[in-house]
N, C-alpha and C positions, 0 to 999 in steps of 0.2 A: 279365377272367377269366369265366370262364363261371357262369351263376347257379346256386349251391347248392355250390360248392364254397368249402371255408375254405380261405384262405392264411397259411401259417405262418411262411413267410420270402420275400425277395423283393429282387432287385437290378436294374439297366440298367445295360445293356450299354455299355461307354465313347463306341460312336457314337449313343449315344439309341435306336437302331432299334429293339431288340428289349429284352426283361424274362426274368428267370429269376425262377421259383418253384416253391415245394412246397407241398402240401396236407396236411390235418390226416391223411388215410389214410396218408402216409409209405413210399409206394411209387416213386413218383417223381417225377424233377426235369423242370419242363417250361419250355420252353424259346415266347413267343408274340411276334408283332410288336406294335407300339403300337396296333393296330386290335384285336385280341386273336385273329385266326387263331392259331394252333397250325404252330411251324416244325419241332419237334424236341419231342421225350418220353426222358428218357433212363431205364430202372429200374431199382430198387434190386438191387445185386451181392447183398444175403442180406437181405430184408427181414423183420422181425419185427414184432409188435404194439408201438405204442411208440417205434420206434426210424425216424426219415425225416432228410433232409439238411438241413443247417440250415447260418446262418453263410455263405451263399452271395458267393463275390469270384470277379467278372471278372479277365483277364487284363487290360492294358491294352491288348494288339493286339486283343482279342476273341474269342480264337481259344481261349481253355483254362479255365472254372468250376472253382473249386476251393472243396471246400464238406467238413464234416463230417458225419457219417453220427451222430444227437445216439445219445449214450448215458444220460446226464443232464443236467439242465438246472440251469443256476447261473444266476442274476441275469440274467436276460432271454439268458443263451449259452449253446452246450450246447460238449459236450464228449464227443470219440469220436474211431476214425479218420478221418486227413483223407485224400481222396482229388479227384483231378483229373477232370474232363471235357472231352473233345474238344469245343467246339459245331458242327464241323460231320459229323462223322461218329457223336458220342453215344458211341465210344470211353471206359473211363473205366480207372482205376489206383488203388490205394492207394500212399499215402506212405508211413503211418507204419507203425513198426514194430508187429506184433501183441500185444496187451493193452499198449499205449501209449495216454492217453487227451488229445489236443490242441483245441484251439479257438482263435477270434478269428483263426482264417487271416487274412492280407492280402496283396497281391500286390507288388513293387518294380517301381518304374517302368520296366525293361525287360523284365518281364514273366517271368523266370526261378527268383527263388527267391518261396518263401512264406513269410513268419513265421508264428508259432505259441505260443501259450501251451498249455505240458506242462504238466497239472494232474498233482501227485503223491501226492494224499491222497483217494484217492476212497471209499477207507470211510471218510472223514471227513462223515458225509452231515449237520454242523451247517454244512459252510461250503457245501453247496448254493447258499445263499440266500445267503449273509454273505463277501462279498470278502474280509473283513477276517483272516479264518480260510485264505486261498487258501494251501495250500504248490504253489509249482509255478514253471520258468524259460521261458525267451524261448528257439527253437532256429529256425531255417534250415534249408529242403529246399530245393536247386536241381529244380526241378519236370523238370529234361531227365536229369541222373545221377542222381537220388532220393538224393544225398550228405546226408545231418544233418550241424550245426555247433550247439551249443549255443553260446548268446550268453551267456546271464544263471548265475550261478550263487550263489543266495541264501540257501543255506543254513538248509534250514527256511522260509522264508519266502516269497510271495509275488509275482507280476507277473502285469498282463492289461491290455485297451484297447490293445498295441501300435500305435503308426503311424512309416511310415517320415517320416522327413526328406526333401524333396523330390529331394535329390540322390542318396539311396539311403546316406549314410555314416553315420547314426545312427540312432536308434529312440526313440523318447519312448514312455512307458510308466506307467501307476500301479503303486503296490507300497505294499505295507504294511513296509515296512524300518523296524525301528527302535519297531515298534507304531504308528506312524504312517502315514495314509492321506497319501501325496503322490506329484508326478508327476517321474519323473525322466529324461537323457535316457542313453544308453550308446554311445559309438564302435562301429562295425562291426569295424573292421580292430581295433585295442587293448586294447575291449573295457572303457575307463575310463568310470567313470561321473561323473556330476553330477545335484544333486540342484536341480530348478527351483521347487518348491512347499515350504514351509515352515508346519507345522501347519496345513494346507488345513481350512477349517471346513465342507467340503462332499467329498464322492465324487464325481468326475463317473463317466458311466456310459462317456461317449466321450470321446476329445481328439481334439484338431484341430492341424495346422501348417501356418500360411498362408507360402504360399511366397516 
């Protein structure tokens, strides 16, 4: 990236080729090859002081960034609407529904819907920092009909770090259920859960599922 600019978030592209990032100014998402030419600059649809795209996921074809526009910042994530981007024509959309506040976008392996952690306590400004306080569920945008599906429904309580399963049929997820910090995983289609981690003596901040 070019000298004297701060990068504030930052991901590549599924063919390695290219990188996407934003800057501390929060105006827009730029788009460079691994030499650091400049392919694409896409700008912010209503940009304010404070407010730039964060949470930044590739599609897996490479063809669509879907990233948050932060509105606050929890534990290294922020949280705003999520909104898509074209990479090759900088075309972009919003998702979510207005004064809807989502994050931890991630994409399924065919490349059509996005997960979403719906944060639902945002005057709650002590769980900013503290997972452990998150009231919020897991929901589903198909990125081509913009259809919502709530997956999680927690009742007061907590989920975030979503990742799919590699076949796209469940989600592994932390949650505070129970008062307890553990990771659990939930069926797509049924929507049952199971619970993998038992009084976990750590928070992780990501999970992972090796395929």
């Amino acid at each position: 990236t070019p000298e004297g600019e701060t990068v504030t978030d930052a991901a590549v592209s599924p063919d390695g080729k290219a990188v996407a990032y934003t800057i501390i100014q929060g105006d827009r998402l730029k788009i460079i090859d691994t030499a650091g030419n400049l392919l694409r600059e896409i700008l912010a649809p209503s940009s304010k002081p404070g407010d730039r795209p964060e949470g930044i996921t590739w599609s897996s074809d490479g063809l669509l960034i879907a990233y948050v526009w932060d509105q606050t910042v929890i534990q290294f994530n922020s949280f705003g609407p999520l909104w898509v981007a074209e990479t090759q024509t900088g075309e972009q959309r919003q998702l979510s529904p207005d004064k809807m506040f989502d994050g931890f976008p991630i994409w399924d392996a065919q490349s059509h819907q996005v997960l979403v952690v719906r944060r639902e306590n945002m005057e709650d400004r002590s769980a900013d920092f503290d997972l452990s306080k998150l009231i919020s569920n897991l929901w589903i945008v198909d990125a081509d009909t913009q259809e919502w599906r709530q997956l999680t429904d927690l009742n007061g309580q907590g989920a975030w770090s979503p990742i799919w399963t590699p076949d796209g049929s469940a989600v592994v997820f932390m949650s505070n259920m129970g008062n307890q910090l553990n990771s659990w995983l939930i069926n797509v289609d049924d929507r049952s859960l199971q619970q993998l981690t038992f009084d976990s003596p750590i928070m992780p901040r990501t999970l992972s599922v090796i395929p």
